[in-house]
ROKOL-914294 format. One line per field, with one value per residue (C-alpha): residue in three letters; z, x, y. Coordinates in Angstrom, 3 decimals, padded with zeros to 6 digits, always signed. Layout:
BEGIN
aa = (ALA,...)
zz = (Z,...)
xx = (X,...)
yy = (Y,...)
This chain:
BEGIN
aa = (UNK,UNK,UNK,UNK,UNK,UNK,UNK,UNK,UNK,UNK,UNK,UNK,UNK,UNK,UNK,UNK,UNK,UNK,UNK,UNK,UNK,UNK,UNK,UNK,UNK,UNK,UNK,UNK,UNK,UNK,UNK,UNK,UNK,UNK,UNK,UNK,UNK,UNK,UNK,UNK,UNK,UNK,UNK,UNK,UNK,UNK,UNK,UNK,UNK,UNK,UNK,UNK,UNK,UNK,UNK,UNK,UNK,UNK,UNK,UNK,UNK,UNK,UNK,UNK,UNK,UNK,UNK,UNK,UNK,UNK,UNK,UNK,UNK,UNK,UNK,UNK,UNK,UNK,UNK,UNK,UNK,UNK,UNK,UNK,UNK,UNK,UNK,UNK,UNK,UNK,UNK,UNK,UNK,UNK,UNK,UNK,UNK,UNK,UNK,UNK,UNK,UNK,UNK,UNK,UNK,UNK,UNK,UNK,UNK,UNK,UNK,UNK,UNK,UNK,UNK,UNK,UNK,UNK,UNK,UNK,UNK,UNK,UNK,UNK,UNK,UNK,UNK,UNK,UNK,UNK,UNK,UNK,UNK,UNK,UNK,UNK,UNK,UNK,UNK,UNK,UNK,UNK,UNK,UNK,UNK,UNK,UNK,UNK,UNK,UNK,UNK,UNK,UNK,UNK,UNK,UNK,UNK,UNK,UNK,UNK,UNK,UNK,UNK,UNK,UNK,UNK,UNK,UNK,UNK,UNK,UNK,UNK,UNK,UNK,UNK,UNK,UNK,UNK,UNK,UNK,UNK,UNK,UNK,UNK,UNK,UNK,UNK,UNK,UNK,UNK,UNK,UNK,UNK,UNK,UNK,UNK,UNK,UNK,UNK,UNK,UNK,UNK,UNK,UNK,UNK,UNK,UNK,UNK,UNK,UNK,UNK,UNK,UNK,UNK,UNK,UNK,UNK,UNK,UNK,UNK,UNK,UNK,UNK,UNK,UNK,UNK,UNK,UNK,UNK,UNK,UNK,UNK,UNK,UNK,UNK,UNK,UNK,UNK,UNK,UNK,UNK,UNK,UNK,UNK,UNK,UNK,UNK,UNK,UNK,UNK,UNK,UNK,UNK,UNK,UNK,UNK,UNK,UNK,UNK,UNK,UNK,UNK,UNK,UNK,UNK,UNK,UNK,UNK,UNK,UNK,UNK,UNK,UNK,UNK,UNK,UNK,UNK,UNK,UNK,UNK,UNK,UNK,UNK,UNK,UNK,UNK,UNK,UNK,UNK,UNK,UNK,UNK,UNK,UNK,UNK,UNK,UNK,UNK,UNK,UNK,UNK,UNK,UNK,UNK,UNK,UNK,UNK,UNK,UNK,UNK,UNK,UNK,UNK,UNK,UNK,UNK,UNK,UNK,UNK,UNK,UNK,UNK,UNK,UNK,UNK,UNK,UNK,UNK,UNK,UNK,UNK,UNK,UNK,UNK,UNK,UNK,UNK,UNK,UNK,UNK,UNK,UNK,UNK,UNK,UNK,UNK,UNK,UNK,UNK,UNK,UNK,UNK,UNK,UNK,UNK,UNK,UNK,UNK,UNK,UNK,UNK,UNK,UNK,UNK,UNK,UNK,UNK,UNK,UNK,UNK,UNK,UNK,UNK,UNK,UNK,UNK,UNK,UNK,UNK,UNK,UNK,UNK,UNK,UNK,UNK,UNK,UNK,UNK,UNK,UNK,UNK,UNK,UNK,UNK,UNK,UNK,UNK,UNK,UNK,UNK,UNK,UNK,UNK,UNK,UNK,UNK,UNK,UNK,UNK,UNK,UNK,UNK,UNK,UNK,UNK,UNK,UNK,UNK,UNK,UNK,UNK,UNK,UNK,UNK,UNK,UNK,UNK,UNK,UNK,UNK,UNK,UNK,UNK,UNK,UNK,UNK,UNK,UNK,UNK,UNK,UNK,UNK,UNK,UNK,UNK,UNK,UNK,UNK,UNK,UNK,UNK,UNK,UNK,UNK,UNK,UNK,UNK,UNK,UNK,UNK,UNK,UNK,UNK,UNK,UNK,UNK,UNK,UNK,UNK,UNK,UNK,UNK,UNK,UNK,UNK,UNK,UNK,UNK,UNK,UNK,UNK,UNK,UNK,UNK,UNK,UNK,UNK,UNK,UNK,UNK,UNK,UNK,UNK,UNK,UNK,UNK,UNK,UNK,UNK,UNK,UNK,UNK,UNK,UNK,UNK,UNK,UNK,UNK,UNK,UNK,UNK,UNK,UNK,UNK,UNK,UNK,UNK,UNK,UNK,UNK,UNK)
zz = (-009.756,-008.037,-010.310,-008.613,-009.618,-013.409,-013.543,-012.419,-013.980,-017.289,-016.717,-016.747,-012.938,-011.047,-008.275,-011.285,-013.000,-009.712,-009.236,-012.798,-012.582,-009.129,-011.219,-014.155,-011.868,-007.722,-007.178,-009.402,-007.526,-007.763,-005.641,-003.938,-001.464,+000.901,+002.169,+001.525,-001.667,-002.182,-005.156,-006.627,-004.571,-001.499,-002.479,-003.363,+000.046,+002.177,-000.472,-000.514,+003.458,+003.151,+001.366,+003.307,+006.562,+004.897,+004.155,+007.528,+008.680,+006.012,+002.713,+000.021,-003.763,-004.112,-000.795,-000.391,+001.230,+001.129,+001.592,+002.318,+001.866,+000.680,-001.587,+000.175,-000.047,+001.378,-001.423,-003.684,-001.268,-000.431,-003.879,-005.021,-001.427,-001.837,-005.616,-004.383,-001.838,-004.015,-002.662,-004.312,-003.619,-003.060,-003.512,-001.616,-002.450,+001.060,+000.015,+000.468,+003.592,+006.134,+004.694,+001.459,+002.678,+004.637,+001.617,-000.425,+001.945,+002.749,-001.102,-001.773,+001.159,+001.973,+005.035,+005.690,+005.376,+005.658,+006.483,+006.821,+010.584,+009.771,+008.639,+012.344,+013.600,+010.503,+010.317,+014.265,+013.838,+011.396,+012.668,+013.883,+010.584,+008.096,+008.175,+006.987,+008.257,+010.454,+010.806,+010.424,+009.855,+010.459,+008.291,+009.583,+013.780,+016.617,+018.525,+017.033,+019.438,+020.819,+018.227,+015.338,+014.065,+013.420,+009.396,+010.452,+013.054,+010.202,+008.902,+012.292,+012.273,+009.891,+007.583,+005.268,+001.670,+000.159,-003.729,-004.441,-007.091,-008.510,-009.439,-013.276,-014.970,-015.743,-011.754,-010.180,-008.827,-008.249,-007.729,-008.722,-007.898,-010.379,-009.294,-008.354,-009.494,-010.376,-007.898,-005.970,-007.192,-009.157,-008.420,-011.833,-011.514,-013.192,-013.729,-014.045,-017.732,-017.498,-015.402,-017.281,-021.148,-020.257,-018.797,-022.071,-024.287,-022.598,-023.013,-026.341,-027.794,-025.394,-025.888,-023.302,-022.883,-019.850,-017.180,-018.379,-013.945,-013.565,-010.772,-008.978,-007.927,-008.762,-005.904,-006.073,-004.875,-008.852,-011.617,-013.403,-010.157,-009.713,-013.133,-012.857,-009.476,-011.091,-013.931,-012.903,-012.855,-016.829,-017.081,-014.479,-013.862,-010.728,-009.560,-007.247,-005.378,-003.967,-001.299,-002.592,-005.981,-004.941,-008.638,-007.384,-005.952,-009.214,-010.942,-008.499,-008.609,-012.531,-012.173,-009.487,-009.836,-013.716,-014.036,-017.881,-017.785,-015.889,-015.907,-014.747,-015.527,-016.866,-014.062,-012.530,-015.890,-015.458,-012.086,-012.803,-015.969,-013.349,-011.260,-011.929,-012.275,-014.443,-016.790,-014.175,-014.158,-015.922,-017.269,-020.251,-019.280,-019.792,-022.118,-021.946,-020.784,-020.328,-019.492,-019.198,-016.836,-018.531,-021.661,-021.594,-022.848,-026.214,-024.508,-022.195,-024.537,-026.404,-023.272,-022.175,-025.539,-025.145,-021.506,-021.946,-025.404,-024.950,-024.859,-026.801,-025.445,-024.857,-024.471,-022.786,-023.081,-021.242,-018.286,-015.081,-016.590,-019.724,-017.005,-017.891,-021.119,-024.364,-026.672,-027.073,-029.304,-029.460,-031.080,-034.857,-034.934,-031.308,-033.335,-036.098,-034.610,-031.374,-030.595,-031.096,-028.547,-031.125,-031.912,-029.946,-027.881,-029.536,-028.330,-028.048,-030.631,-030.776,-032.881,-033.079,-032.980,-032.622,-030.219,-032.248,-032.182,-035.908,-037.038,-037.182,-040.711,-040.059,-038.902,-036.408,-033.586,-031.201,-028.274,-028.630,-027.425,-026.648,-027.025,-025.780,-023.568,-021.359,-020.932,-016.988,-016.456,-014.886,-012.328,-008.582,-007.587,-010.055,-013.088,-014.385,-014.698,-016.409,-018.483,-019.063,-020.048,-022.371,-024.653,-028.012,-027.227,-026.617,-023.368,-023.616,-022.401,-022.047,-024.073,-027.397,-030.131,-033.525,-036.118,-039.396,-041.953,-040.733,-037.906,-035.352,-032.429,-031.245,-027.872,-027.689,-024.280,-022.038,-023.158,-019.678,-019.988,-023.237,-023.189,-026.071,-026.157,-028.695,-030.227,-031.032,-029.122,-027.273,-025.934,-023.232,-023.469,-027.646,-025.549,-023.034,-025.230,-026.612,-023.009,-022.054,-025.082,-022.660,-021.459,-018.104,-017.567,-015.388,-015.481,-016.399,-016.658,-018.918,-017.472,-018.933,-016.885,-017.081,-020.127,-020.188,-023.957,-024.990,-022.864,-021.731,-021.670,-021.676,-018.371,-017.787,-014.166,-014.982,-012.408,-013.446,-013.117,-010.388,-010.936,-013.789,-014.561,-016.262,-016.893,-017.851,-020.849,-021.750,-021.749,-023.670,-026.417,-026.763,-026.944,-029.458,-032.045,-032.148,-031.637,-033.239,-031.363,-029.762,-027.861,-026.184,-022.189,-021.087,-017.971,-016.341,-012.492,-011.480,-008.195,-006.690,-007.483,-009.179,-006.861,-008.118,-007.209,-006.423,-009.810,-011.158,-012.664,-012.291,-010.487,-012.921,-010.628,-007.678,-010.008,-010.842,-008.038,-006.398,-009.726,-008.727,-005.182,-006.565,-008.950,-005.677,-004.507)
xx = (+049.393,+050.946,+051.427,+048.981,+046.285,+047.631,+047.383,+044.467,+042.601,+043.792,+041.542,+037.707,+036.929,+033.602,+035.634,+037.340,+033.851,+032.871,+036.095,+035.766,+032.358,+033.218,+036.463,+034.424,+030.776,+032.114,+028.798,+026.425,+023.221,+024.111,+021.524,+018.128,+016.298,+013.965,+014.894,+018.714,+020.661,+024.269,+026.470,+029.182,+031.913,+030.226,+029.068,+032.976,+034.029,+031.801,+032.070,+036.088,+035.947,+033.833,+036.124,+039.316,+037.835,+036.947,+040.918,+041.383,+039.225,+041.218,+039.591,+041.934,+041.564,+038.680,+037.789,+033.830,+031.534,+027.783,+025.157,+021.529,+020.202,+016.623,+016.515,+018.545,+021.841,+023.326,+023.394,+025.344,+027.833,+028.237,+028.530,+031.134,+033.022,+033.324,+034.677,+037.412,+038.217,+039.477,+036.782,+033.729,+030.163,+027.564,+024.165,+021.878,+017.717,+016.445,+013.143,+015.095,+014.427,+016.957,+018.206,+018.674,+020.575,+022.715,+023.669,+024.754,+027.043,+028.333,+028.637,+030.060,+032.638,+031.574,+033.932,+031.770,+028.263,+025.938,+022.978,+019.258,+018.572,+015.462,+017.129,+019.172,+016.977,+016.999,+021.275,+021.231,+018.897,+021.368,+024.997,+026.296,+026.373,+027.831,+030.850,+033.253,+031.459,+033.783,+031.655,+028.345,+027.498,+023.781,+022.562,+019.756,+019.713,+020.850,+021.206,+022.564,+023.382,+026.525,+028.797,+027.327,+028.940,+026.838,+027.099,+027.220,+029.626,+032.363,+031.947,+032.853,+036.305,+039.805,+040.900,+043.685,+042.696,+045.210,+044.141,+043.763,+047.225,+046.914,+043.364,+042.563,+039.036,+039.149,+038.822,+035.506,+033.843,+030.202,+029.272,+024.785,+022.888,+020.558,+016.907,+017.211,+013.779,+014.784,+017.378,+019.869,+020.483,+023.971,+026.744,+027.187,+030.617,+030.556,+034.116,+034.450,+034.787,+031.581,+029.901,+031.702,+030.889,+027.622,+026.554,+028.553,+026.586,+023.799,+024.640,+025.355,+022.125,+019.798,+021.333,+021.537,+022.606,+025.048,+022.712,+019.733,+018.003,+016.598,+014.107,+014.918,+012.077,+013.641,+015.030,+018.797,+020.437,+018.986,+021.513,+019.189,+018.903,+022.710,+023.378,+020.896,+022.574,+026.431,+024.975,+024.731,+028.609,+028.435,+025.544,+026.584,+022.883,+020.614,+019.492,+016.056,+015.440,+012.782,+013.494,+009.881,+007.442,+004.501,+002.326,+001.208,+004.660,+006.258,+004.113,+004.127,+007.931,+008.385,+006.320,+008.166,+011.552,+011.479,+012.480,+013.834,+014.862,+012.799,+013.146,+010.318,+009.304,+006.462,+004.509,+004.815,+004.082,+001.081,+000.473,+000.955,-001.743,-004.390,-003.621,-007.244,-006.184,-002.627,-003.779,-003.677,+000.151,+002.632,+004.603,+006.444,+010.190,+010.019,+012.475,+013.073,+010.696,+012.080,+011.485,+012.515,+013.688,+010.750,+008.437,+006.444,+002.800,+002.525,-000.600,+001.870,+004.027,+001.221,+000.231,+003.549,+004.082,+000.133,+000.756,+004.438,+003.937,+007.551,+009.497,+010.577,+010.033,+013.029,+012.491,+015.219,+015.801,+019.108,+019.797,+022.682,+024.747,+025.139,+025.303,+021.450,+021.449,+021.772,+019.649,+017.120,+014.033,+013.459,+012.544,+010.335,+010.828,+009.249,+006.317,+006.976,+007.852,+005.819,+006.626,+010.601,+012.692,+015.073,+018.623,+021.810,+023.635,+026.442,+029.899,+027.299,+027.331,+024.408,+023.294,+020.422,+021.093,+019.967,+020.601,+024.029,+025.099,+024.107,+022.664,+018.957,+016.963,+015.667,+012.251,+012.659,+012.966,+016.441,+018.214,+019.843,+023.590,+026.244,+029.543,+031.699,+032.896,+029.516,+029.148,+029.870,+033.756,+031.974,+030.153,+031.167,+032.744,+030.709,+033.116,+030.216,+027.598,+030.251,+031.347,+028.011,+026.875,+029.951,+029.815,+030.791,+032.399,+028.957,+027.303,+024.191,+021.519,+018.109,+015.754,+014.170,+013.942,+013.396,+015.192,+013.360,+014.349,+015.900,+017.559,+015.569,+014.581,+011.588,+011.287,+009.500,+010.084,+012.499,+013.714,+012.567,+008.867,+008.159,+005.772,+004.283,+001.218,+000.840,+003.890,+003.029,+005.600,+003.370,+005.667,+003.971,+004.655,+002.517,-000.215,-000.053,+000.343,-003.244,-004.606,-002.974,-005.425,-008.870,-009.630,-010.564,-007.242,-004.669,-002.215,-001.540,+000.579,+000.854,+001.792,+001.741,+000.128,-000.090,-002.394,-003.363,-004.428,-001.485,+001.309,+000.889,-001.876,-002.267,-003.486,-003.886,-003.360,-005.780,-005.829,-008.921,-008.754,-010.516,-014.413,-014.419,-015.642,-014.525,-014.893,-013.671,-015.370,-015.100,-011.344,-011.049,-013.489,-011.466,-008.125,-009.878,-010.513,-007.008,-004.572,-004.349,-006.765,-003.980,-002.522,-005.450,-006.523,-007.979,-007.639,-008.301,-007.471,-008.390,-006.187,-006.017,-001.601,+000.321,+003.847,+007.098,+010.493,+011.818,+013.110,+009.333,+009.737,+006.294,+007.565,+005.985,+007.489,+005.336,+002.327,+003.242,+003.661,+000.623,-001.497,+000.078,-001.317,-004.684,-004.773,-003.435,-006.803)
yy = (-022.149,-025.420,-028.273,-030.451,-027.690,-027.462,-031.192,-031.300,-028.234,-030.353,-033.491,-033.795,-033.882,-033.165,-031.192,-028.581,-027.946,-026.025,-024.313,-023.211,-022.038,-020.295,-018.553,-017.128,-016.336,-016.724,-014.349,-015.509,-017.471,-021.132,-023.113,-022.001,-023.799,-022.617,-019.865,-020.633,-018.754,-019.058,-018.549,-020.578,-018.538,-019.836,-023.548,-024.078,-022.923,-024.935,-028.057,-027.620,-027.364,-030.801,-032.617,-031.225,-032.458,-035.949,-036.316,-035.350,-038.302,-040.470,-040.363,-040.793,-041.767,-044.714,-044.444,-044.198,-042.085,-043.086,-040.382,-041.059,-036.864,-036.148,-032.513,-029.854,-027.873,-030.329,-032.555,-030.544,-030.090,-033.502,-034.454,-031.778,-032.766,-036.271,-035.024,-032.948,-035.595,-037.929,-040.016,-041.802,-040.696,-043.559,-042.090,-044.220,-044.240,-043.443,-045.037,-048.542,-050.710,-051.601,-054.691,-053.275,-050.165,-052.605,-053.964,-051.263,-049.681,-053.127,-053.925,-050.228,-050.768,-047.131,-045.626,-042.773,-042.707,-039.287,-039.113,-036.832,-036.547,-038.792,-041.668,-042.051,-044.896,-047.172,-046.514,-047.164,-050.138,-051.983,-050.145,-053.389,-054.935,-052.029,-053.606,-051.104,-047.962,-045.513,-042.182,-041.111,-037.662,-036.377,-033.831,-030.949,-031.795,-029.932,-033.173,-036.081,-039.239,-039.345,-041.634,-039.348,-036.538,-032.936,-031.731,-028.290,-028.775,-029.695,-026.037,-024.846,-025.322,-025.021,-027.490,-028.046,-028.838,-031.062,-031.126,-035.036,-034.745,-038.550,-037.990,-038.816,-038.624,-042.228,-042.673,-042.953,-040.443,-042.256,-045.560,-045.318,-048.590,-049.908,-050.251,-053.463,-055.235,-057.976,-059.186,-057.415,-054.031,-053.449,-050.703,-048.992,-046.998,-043.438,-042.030,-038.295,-038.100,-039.966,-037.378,-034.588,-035.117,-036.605,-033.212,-031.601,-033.897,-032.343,-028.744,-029.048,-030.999,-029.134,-025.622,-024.611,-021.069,-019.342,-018.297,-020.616,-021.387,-024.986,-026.789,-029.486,-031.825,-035.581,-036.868,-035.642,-039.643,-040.687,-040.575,-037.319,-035.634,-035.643,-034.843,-031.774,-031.176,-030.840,-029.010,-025.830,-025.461,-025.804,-022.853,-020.933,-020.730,-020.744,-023.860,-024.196,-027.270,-028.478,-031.009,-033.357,-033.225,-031.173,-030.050,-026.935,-025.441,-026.932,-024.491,-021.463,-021.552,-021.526,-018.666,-016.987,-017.720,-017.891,-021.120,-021.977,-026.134,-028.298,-032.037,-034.244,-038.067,-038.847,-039.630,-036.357,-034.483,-036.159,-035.654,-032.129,-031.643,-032.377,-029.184,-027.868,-023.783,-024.879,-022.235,-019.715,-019.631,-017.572,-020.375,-018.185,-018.329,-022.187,-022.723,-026.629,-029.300,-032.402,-035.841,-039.445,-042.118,-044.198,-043.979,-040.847,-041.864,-039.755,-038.535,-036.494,-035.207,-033.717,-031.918,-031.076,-028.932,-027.325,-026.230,-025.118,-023.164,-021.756,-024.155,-027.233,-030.744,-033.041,-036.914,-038.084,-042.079,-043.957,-045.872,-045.245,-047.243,-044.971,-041.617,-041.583,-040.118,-042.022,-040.562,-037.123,-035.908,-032.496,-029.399,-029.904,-034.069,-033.777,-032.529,-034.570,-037.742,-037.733,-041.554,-041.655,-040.916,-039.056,-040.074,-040.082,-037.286,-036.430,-038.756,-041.941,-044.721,-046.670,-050.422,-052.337,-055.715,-059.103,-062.311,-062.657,-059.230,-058.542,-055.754,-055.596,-054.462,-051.097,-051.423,-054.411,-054.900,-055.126,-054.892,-051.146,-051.246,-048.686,-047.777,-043.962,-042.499,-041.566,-045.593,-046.831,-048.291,-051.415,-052.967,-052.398,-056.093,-057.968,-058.964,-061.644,-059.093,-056.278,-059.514,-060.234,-056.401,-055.744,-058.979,-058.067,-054.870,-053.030,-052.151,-054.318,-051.787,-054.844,-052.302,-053.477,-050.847,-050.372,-047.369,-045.761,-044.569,-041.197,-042.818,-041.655,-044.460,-046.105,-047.838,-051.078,-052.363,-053.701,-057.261,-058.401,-056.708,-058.606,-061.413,-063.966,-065.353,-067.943,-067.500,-063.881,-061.231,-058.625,-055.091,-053.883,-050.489,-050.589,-051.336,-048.679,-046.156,-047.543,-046.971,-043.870,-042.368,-043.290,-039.679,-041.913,-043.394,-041.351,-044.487,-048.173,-050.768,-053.696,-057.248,-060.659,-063.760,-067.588,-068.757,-072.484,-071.854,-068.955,-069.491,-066.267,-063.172,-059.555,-057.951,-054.292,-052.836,-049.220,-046.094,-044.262,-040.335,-038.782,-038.112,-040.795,-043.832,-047.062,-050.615,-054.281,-054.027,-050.628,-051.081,-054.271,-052.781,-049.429,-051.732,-053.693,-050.956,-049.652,-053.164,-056.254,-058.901,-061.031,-057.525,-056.939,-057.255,-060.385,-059.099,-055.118,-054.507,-051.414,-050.186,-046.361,-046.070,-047.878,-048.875,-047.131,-046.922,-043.059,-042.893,-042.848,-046.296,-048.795,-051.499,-054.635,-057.014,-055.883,-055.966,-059.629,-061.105,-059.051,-060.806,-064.375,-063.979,-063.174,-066.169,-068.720,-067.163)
């Protein structure tokens, strides 16, 4: 063993969690998808050939390489290439429009930038303004124009791997943008050790067990995809992916493949409890069920545990910024406390304070802020915002929560999502939970709106289930019995979807500015 490689197998690096999963299983099944199945062995040569012909192109340490890939094998390689590199992987949403792509590989100074063959006219439409771009490699064509480079065509040819020697975990190793709705989105930086003990936090407090296969069905650029992605290499298990959510072949491939973890948010458990026949399936060898990325609807979890009798429900609650996972409820207090989202993963330290950074009674209601080692380095070329997020020592995280007794965590509401009506504070999310319990409602969202009397006012934004029915007053009336008069609609929309962003999040501010159009008229 060269000293570069001892020095490096020391740290906590994305790159040496597949080399040692490929030394202890090289021909165990890694990744599945579509007809493609390759073991670890294999994934490390192609990603390790990746990353050598990346140096050759000039990719050293910080350097970034953007890559705009929908579900596929590609995307682990890519993302354990840019690893071994040296580099730093930019995961881009390819759900965003041109201008806003433009601006995160401008604002990630990303050198390389690779892409799915169907994103080539949007990149070619706004080429002449990504600044810093030098290549752009198409993924999955046999013709790609002229100035692009082929994926496959890097595998056809020898390369040197030089192993990146002045690599530490407390480098970068992924730069994940927030969701940007409200304003432009933010670069959150994950270092290695982020990545690493994140996914160790997540072994550990899920218990996971060696072998344990997983699906893939989030979109692989979010911070949960990627995590579930690089996972694998800690299980040594098989991973499936699935390059888009589809209910039924969700269900068909637990069955077939014998799927054990499988991660989805909560609107596509929900999307997935109205597959008429789900009872059909053999869904035994579900071991973990989990969800998060925003607050599951207790309704959910109840079915989630009823459909999936084997296996134990984990609520997942965090943000990118915190390598997604801050905090888990699982197992008998799933059961027990339905509504909590648990207590933290194991190296996070969490407080519930107030405007002045004191601690909260327990009870009330806070902003819940973080501190270890799974918590972002900073904010990509923004010092005012990481200034901003880390006042008082604490990653400020914009959630309002509230602790019991026990310690275990309730989520209100995002600070920003709050609204007050006559000087009485109103969490969206209390009264959702209220509506998600109408046997008619498939999904909602909460939103406040001007109020000449209140300030502000409650309006509800209601999908009703197919074959149902539902109205104004029907909805006001239920909210009525079961919340406090000043929480309930004044207001009920009823619309066909609700918009989200690809990380399954409701985008309010869409629904806000869609309900200020309607007033204008």
């Amino acid at each position: 063993m060269t000293s570069s490689s001892l020095n490096l197998s020391s740290q906590l690096l994305v790159g040496e969690m597949l080399k040692r999963a490929t030394h202890k299983t090289p021909h165990a099944e890694a990744y599945v998808y579509q007809e493609q199945r390759v073991t670890f062995k294999e994934i490390d040569e192609r990603s390790t050939k990746l990353a050598a012909w990346l140096q050759g192109k000039g990719i050293v340490k910080d350097d970034k390489v953007g890559f705009m890939l929908k579900n596929s094998m590609a995307f682990p390689e890519v993302a354990f290439g840019v690893a071994l590199s040296g580099g730093v992987g930019v995961p881009i949403n390819f759900r965003l429009g041109p201008s806003e792509i433009e601006y995160i590989v401008n604002n990630s100074d990303t050198k390389i930038l690779i892409i799915d063959y169907d994103y080539v006219d949007i990149i070619r439409s706004i080429r002449d303004n990504l600044e810093k771009v030098e290549k752009v490699v198409v993924v999955g064509a046999d013709n790609v124009p002229d100035d692009y480079i082929k994926y496959e065509s890097i595998f056809d040819n020898e390369f040197t791997y030089q192993p990146c020697e002045v690599l530490a975990d407390e480098n970068p190793c992924f730069i994940v943008y927030t969701s940007g709705t409200t304003g432009r989105p933010k670069g959150a930086v994950l270092t290695h050790k982020n990545i690493c003990l994140n996914l160790m936090n997540l072994l550990y407090d899920t218990k996971s067990t060696l072998g344990d296969s997983q699906l893939i069905v989030v979109p692989q650029f979010h911070i949960a995809g990627l995590l579930l992605t690089l996972f694998a290499c800690l299980t040594s298990g098989k991973t499936v992916i699935q390059r888009e959510f589809n209910p039924v072949d969700v269900l068909s491939t637990v069955e077939s493949e014998g799927i054990n973890v499988l991660f989805l948010v909560p609107a596509m458990w929900n999307f997935l409890f109205q597959v008429p026949n789900i009872d059909d399936y053999n869904l035994s060898s579900l071991k973990i069920a989990s969800t998060g990325a925003a607050i599951t609807p207790l309704e959910v979890k109840k079915r989630i545990l009823e459909t999936f009798n084997n296996a134990i429900l984990f609520d997942n609650f965090g943000q990118s910024e915190t390598t997604a996972n801050t905090t888990s409820n699982s197992g008998e207090d799933a059961l027990r406390k339905t509504e909590s989202v648990g207590k933290p993963y194991i190296n996070v330290e969490v407080r519930i304070v107030d405007e002045n950074m004191n601690d909260v009674p327990i009870g009330e209601v806070g902003e819940i802020v973080y501190r270890g080692p799974t918590v972002m380095k900073e904010y990509y070329k923004n010092p005012e915002a990481t200034k901003e997020a880390f006042e008082g020592g604490w990653f400020h995280s914009g959630d309002l929560v509230r602790m019991d007794e026990e310690g275990f965590i309730y989520v209100v509401d995002r600070k920003k999502n709050m609204l007050i009506s006559g000087g009485e504070n109103i969490y969206p999310a209390e009264v959702e939970e209220i509506l998600y319990q109408m046997p008619q409602i498939l999904e909602c969202a909460v939103i406040g709106v001007p109020d000449k009397e209140w300030g502000e006012s409650v309006k509800a934004i209601v999908v009703i289930k197919p074959e149902h029915t539902l109205t104004e007053e029907q909805v006001i009336e239920y909210c009525k019995k079961h919340l406090a008069s000043y929480k309930k609609p004044k207001v009920v929309e009823f619309v066909e979807e609700l918009p989200r962003n690809a990380s399954g999040k409701v985008l309010k501010y869409v629904l806000q500015r869609e309900s200020e159009k309607m007033n204008k008229n």
